[in-house]
C-alpha positions in Angstrom: -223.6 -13.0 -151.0 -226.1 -12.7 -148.4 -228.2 -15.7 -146.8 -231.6 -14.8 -148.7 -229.8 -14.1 -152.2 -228.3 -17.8 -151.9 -231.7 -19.3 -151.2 -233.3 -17.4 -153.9 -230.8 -18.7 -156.3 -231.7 -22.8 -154.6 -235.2 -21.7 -155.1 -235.1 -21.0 -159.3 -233.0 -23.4 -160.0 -235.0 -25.8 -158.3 -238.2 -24.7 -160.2 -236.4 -24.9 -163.4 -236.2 -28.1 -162.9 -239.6 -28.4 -163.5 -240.0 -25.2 -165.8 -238.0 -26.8 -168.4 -239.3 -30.0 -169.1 -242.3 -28.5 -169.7 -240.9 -25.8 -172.3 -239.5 -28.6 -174.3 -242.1 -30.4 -173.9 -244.2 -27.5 -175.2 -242.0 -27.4 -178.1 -242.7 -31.4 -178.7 -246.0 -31.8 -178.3 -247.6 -28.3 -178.5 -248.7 -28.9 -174.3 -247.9 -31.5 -171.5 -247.1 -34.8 -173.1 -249.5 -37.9 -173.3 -250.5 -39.1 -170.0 -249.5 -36.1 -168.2 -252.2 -36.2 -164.7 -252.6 -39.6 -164.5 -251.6 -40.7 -160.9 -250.6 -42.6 -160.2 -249.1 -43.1 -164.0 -250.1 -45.2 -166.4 -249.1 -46.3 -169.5 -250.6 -44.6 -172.5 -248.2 -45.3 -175.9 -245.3 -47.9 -176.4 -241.7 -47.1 -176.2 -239.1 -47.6 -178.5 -237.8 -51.4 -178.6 -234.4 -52.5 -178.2 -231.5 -50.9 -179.7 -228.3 -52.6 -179.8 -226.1 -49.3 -180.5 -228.5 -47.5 -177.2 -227.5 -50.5 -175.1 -223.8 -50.9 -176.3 -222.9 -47.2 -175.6 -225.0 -47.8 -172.2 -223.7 -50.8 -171.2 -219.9 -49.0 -171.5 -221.0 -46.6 -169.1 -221.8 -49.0 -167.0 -218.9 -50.9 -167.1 -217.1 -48.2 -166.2 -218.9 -46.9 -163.1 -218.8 -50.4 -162.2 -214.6 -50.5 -162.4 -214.0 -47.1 -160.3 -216.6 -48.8 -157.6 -215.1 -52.5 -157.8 -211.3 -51.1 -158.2 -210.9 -47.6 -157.0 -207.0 -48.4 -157.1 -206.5 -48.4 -160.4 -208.3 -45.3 -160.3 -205.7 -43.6 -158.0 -207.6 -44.3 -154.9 -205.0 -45.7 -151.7 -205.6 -47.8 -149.0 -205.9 -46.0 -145.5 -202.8 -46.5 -143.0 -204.7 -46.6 -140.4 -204.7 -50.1 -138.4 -208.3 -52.6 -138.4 -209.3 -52.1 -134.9 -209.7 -55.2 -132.4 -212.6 -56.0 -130.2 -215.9 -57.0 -129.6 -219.5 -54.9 -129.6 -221.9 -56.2 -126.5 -224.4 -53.7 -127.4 -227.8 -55.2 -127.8 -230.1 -54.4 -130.6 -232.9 -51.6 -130.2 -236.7 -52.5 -129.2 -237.7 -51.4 -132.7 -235.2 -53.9 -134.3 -237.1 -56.7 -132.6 -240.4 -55.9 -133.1 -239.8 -54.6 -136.4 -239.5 -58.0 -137.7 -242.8 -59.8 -137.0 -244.4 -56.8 -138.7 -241.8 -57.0 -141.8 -242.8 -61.0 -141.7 -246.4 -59.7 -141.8 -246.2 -57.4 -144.4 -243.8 -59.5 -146.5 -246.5 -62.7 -146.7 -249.7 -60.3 -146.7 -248.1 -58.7 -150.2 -246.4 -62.0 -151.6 -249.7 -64.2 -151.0 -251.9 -61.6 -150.9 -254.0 -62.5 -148.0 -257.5 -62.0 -147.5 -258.7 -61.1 -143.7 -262.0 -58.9 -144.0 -259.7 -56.4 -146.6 -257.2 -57.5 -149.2 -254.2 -56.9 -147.1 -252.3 -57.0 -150.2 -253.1 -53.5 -151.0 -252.0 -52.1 -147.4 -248.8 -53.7 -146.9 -246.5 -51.4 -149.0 -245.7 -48.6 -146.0 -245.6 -51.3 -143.1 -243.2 -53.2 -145.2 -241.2 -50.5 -146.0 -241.2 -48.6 -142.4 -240.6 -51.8 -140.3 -237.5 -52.6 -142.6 -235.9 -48.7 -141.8 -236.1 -49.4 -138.4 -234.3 -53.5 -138.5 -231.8 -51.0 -140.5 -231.5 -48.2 -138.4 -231.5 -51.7 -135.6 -228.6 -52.8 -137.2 -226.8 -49.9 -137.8 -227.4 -49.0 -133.4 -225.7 -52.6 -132.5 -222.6 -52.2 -135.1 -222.2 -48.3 -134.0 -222.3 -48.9 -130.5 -226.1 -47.3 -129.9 -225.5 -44.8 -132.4 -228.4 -44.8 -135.6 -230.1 -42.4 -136.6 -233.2 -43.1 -134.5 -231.3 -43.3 -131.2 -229.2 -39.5 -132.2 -231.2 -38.0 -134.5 -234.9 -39.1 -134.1 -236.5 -35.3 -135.5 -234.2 -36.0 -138.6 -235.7 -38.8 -139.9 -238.7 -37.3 -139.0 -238.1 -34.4 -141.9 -236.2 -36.9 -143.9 -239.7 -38.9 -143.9 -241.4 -35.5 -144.4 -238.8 -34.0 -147.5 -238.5 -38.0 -149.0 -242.8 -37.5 -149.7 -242.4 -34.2 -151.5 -239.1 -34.9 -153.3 -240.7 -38.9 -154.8 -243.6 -36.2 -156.1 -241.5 -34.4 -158.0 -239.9 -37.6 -159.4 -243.5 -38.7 -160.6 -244.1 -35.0 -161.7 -240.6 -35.7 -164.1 -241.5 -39.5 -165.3 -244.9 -37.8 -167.0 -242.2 -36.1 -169.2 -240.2 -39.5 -170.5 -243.4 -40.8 -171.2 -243.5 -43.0 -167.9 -240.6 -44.8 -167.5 -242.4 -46.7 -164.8 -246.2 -46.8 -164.1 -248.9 -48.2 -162.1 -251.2 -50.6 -163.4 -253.5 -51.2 -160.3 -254.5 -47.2 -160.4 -258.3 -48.2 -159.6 -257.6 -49.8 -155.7 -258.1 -46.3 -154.2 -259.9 -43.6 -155.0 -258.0 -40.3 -156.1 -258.0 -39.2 -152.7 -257.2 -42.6 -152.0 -254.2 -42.9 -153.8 -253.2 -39.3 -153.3 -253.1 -39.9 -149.4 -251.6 -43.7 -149.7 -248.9 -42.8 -152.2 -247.9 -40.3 -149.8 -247.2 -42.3 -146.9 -245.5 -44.9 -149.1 -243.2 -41.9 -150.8 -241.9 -41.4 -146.6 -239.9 -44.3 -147.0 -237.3 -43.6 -149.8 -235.1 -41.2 -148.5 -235.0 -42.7 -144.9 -234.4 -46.2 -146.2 -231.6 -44.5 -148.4 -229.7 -42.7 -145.6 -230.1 -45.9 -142.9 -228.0 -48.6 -145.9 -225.4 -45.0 -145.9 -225.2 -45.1 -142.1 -225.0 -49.1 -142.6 -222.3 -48.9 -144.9 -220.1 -46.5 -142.9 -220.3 -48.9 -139.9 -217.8 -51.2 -142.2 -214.5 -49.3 -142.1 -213.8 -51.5 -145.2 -216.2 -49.3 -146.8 -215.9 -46.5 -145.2 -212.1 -46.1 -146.5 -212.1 -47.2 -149.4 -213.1 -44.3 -151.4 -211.3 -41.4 -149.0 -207.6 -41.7 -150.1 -208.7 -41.1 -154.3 -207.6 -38.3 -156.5 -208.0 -34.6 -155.5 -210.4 -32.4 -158.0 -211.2 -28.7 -157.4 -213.3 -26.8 -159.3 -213.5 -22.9 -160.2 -216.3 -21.1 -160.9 -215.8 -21.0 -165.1 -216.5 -25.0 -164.6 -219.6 -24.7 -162.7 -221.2 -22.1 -164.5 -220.9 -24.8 -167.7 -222.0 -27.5 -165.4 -224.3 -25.7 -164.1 -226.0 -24.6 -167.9 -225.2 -28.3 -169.1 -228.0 -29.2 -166.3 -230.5 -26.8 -168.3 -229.6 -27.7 -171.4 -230.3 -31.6 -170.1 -233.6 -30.7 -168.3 -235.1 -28.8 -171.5 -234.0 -32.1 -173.5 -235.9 -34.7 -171.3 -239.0 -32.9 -172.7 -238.2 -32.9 -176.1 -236.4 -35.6 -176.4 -238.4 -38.0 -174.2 -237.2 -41.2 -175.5 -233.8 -40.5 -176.1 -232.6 -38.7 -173.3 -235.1 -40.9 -171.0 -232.1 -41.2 -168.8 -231.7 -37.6 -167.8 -234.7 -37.9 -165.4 -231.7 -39.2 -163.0 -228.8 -36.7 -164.2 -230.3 -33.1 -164.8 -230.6 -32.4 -161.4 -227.4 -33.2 -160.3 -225.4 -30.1 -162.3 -228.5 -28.1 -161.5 -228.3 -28.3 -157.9 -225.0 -29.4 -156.8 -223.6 -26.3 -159.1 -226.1 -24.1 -157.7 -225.4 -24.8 -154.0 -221.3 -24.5 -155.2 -221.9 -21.6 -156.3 -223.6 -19.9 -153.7 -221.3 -21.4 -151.5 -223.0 -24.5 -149.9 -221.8 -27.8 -148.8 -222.7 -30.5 -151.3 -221.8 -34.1 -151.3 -219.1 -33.2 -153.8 -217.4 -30.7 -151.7 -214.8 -33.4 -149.7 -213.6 -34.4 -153.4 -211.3 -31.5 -153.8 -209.3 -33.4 -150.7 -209.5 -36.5 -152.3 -212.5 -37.9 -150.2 -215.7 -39.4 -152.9 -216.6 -41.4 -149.9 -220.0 -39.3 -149.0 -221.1 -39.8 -153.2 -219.5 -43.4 -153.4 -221.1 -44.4 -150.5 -225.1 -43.1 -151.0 -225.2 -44.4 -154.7 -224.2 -47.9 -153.6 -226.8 -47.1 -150.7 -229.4 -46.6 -152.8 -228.2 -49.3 -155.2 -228.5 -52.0 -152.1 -232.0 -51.0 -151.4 -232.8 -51.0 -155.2 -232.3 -54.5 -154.6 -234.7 -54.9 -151.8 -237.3 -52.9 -154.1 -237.0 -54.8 -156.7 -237.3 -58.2 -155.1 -240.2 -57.2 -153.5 -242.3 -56.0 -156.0 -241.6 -58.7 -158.6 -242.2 -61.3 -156.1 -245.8 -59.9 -155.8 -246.0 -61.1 -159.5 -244.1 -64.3 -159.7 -245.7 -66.5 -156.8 -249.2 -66.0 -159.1 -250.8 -66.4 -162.7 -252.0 -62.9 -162.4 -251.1 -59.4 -162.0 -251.2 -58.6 -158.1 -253.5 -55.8 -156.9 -250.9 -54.5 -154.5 -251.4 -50.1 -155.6 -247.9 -49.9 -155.1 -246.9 -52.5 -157.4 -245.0 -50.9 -161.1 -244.0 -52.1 -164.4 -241.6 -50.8 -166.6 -241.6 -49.2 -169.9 -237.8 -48.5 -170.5 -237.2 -47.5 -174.3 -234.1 -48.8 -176.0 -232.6 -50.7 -173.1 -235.5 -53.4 -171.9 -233.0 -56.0 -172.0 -231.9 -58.9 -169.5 -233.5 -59.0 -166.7 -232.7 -60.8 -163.2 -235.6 -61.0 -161.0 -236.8 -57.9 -161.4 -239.0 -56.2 -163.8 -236.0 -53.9 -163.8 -233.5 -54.3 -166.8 -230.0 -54.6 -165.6 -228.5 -51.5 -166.7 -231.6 -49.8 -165.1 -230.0 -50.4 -161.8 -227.5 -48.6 -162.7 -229.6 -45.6 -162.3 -230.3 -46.0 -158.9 -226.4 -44.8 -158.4 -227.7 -41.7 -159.8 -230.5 -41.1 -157.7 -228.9 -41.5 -154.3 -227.1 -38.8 -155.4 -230.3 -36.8 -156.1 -231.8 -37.6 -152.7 -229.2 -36.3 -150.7 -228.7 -32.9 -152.8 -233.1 -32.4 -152.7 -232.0 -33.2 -149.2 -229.9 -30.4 -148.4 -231.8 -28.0 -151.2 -234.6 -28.3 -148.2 -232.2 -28.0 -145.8 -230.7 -24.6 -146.8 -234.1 -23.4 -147.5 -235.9 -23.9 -144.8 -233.2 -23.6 -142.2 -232.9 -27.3 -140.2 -229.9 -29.4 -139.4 -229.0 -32.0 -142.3 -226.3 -33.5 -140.7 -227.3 -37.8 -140.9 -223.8 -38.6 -139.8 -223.8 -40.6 -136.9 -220.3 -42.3 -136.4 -217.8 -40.6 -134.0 -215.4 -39.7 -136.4 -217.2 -37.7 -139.1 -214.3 -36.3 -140.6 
C-alpha cells in the first residue's frame, strides 16, 4: 500500500469520527443536539440521575481494570530477570525545574485565593500553572534519567506535542456537545469569544505534554517500567481488526444517538477507529509490542494520564472549596455525568469517572501519532537508553 493511500485511509477515519456523531445525532434530534456552539460548553438540560444497575455494571469494569493494573501476575504477566541496578545519580536538576516552582507557587495561590493585583489573577493562572508544572516534571524526569527529559533530547517535540495537544482537546470539546456536555464551563462570560477562543487554546497546549512528561516519569522507575513487559502474547489478523475497526463506527454513530447511555464512548470510539486503522495500513500503534507480550507503552500512558487526572482534579476543586462561591477562574468545569454521579473524593469528579482518564491516555497518544503519520514528523517521546 503506498505512503499516500495509508494517510488517506488515517485521514477518513479520522473525520468519521466526527461525521458520525453527527449522523446519529441527526437521527436523534433532527440537527446538532442542544447546546451544540456554545464554547466554551454550558449546560443546557439535566442528565439522567443515578442508576444503580448503570453503576453496578460500571463499577465491575472498574474493578477489573483496576486488578490487571494492581496484579498483572495473576493475569499472566512475570517478573523481569533482570537484576535492580546499584548506584547513585549526582545529576543536578535543570534551570527550568527551579524556577518553575516560584511560578507554580504563584499560580497555585493566585487561582486558590483568587488574588486581586490590578486584574483578577484568578482568571490568568490556568496555563502558567499548568506549563510551569511540565517543566518541574520534565525537571524531574532529567535528574532520575541522568539529563535525559524530553526538554533536554527532544525540545521541537514538545513543541508539536504542545501544538497537536491544542487541536486534539478541540476535538474532544467538539465530541462532549454530542453527550450533552459531560463537563462544562460555568464562567463562559470572563472573556470575550475571541477571548476565550484564544485563552482556551493556550490552556488546551498543556494536556498532551503533561501526559507524555508523568510516561517519561514513570519509565524512570524500573519497577514500573517492567512490570507490564513479561504479560501474555496477543496477535491479531486482519478479520479481527476489520470488526474492531467497524465496532469503532458502530460506537461513534451511537454517542449521538444515544447520548446518555453510551455517554462513555466519547473515551472508547476512537480507540478501534484509529489504532485499527493505523494496523491496518501498517503503522506502529501503542498496541503493536503486545503481540510479544510487552502492554508496557498502553499500561503505562493510562496510568500517566490517570496521575495527572489527579493533579486536575485537585486543582480545580480547590478553586471551589477554599470559598462560599463559585470561582471565576474561565478554566474552571463542573460535571454533568448521567447515571454514575456518585461518590465523590475531592473532586467534582465521581470516582468511576477517573477511570476514564485510563481511556484517554490512550487516545492522546494514538491522535498523537494520527498527526505524526500525516504530517510526516518524528513521534518518538522515548527518552531512556534502552527503548526496547
Amino acid at each position: 500500500m503506498k505512503n499516500r493511500q495509508k494517510k488517506l485511509i488515517l485521514m477518513v477515519t479520522f473525520s468519521l469520527i466526527f461525521i458520525l456523531p453527527y449522523i446519529g445525532s441527526l437521527a436523534k434530534w433532527g440537527g446538532f443536539p442542544p447546546g451544540y456552539g456554545d464554547f466554551p460548553a454550558q449546560k443546557v438540560e439535566g442528565d439522567p440521575g443515578f442508576n444503580l444497575l448503570y453503576f453496578t455494571l460500571a463499577s465491575i469494569v472498574a474493578i477489573g481494570i483496576a486488578a490487571v493494573l494492581l496484579f498483572p501476575r495473576i493475569f499472566g504477566f512475570r517478573r523481569p530477570d533482570t537484576k535492580r541496578q546499584a548506584g547513585g545519580n549526582s545529576t543536578p536538576f535543570p534551570s527550568w525545574f527551579w524556577w518553575s516552582l516560584p511560578v507554580l507557587a504563584v499560580s497555585w495561590i493566585a487561582m486558590w485565593g483568587r488574588v486581586h493585583i490590578i486584574v483578577d489573577l484568578e482568571h490568568y493562572s490556568f496555563v502558567p500553572l499548568w506549563w510551569s508544572f511540565i517543566l518541574i516534571l520534565d525537571g524531574i524526569v532529567y535528574k532520575r534519567n541522568e539529563g535525559r527529559s524530553i526538554i533536554s533530547r527532544r525540545p521541537k517535540t514538545m513543541q508539536l506535542l504542545a501544538v497537536v495537544s491544542c487541536f486534539s482537546w478541540f476535538a474532544f470539546e467538539f465530541l462532549n456537545f454530542f453527550v450533552i456536555e459531560n463537563w462544562y464551563y460555568p464562567n463562559n462570560e470572563v472573556f470575550t469569544n475571541f477571548g476565550n477562543v484564544f485563552w482556551f487554546s493556550l490552556s488546551y497546549t498543556t494536556v498532551l505534554p503533561a501526559i507524555f512528561e508523568w510516561y517519561t516519569l514513570l519509565k524512570t522507575f524500573k519497577g514500573m517500567k517492567d512490570r507490564y513487559r513479561f504479560g501474555p502474547k496477543f496477535s491479531t489478523n486482519r478479520t479481527f481488526l476489520l470488526i474492531y475497526y467497524a465496532l469503532g463506527l458502530v460506537l461513534a454513530f451511537g454517542m449521538g444517538y444515544y447520548p446518555y447511555v453510551l455517554f462513555w464512548v466519547l473515551w472508547v470510539a476512537l480507540v478501534p477507529m484509529l489504532s485499527a486503522a493505523m494496523a491496518l495500513t501498517g503503522y506502529w500503534t501503542p498496541f503493536t509490542p503486545i503481540r510479544n507480550g510487552d502492554w508496557s507503552r498502553v499500561f503505562l500512558i493510562a496510568l500517566a494520564t490517570l496521575f495527572n487526572g489527579f493533579f486536575w482534579e485537585m486543582w480545580n476543586f480547590g478553586s471551589e472549596w477554599f470559598h462560599d462561591s463559585l470561582p471565576t477562574n474561565p478554566n474552571y468545569w463542573k460535571y454533568s455525568v448521567p447515571y454514575l454521579d456518585k461518590i465523590h473524593i475531592f473532586s467534582e469528579m465521581p470516582i468511576l469517572g477517573y477511570f476514564g482518564y485510563l481511556f484517554f491516555g490512550v487516545n492522546c497518544w494514538i491522535i498523537w501519532l494520527i498527526a505524526a503519520y500525516i504530517f510526516e514528523f518524528d513521534a518518538d517521546v522515548e527518552v531512556s537508553e534502552d527503548t526496547e
